[in-house]
SERO-4910 file (N, C-alpha, C, O; in steps of 0.05 Angstrom, whole numbers):
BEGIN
 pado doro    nc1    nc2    nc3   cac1   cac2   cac3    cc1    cc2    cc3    oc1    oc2    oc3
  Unk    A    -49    326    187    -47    297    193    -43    282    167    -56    288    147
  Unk    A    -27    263    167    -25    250    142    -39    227    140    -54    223    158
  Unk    A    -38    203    116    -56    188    112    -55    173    126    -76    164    133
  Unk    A    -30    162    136    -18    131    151    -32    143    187    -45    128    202
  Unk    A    -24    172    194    -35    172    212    -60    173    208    -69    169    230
  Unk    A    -78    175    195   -105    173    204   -121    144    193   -143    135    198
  Unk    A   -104    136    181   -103     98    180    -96     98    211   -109     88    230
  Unk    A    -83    105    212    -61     90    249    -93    100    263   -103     84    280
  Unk    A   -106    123    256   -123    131    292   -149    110    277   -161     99    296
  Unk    A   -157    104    256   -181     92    247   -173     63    260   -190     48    269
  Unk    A   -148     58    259   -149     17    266   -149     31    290   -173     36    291
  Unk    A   -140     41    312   -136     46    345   -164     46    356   -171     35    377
  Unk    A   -185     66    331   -207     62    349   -222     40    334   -245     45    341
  Unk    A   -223     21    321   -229      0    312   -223    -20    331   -242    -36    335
  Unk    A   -194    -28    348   -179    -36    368   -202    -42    389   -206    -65    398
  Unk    A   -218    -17    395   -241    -21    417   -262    -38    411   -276    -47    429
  Unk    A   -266    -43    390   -280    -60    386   -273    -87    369   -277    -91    345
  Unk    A   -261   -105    389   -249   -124    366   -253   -139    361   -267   -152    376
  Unk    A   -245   -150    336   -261   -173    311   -233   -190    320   -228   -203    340
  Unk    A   -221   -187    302   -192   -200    299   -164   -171    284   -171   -155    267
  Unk    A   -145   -169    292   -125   -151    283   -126   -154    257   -131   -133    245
  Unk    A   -123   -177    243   -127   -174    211   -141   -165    201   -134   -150    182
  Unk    A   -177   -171    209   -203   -168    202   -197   -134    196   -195   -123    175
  Unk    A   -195   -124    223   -187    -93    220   -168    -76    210   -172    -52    204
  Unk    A   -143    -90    206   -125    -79    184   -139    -71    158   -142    -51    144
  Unk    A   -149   -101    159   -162   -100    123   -184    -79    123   -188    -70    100
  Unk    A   -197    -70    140   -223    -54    144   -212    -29    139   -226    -13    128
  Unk    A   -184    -22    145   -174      2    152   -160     10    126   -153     34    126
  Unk    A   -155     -1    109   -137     -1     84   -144      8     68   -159     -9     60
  Unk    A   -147     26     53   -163     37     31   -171     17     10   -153      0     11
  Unk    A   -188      9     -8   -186     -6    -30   -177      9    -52   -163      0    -69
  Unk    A   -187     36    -49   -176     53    -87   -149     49    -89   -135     48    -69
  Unk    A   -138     46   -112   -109     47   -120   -108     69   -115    -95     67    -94
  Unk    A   -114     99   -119   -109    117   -124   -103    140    -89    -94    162    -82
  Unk    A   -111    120    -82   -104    118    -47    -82    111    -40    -64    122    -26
  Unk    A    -85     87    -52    -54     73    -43    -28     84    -48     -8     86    -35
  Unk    A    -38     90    -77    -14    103    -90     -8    134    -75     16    135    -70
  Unk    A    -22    159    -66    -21    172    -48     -3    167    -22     15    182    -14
  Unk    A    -11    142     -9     -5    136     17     34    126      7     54    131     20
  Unk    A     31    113    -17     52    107    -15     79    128    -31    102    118    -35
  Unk    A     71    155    -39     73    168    -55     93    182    -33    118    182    -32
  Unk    A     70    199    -12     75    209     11     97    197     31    110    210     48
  Unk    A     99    177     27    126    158     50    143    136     30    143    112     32
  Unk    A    157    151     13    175    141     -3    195    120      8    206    103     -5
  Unk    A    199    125     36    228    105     39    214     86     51    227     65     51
  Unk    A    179     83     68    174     62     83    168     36     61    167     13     67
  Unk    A    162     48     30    147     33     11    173     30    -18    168     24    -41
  Unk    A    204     36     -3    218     42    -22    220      6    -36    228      4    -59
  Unk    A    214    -14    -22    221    -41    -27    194    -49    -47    198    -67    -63
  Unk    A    167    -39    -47    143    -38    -62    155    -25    -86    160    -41   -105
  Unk    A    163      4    -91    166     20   -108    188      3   -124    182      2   -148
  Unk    A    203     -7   -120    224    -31   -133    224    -56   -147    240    -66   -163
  Unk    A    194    -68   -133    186    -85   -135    170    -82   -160    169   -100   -178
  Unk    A    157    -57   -160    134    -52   -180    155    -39   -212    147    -40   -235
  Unk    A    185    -28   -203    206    -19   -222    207    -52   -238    199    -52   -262
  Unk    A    213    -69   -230    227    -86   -227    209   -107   -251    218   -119   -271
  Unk    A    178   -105   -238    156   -123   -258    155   -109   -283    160   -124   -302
  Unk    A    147    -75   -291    152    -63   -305    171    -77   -323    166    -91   -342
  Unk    A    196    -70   -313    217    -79   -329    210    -97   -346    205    -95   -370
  Unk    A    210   -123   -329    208   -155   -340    186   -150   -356    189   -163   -376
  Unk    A    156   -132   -359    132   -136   -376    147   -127   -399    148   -143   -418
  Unk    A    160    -98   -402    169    -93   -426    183   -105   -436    173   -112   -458
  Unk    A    207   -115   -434    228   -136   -442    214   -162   -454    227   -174   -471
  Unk    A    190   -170   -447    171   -186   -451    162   -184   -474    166   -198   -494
  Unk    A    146   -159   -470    137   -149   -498    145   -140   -516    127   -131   -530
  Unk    A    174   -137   -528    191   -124   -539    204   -155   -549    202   -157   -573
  Unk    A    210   -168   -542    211   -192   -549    241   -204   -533    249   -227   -537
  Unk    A    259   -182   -512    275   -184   -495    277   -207   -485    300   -217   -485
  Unk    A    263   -217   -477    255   -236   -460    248   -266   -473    241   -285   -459
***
């Protein structure tokens, strides 16, 4: 079973008992980076617009600091 599915069965049975859909998203989400980065590691094309996004800041910090910018 992978991570997203057992995020997916943790919010479903969370579902039964409900607060609000957000409340429980957020409940269901890991906080560690080191999670996230896993979850998003594992499903490359659903997080390909994150992984770009995060290419992309990179970039601009170095160019920054390098005096590029």
């Amino acid at each position: 079973m992978t991570m997203l599915e057992t995020l997916e069965l943790d919010l479903r049975s969370k579902l039964k008992s409900y607060v609000s859909k957000k409340t429980m998203i957020e409940e269901v989400i890991p906080d560690d980076l080191d999670a996230l980065f896993e979850i998003v590691k594992a499903h490359p094309k659903e997080f390909d617009f994150v992984i770009n996004n995060i290419r992309q800041n990179i970039v601009l910090f170095l160019e920054h600091k390098i005096g590029m910018r």
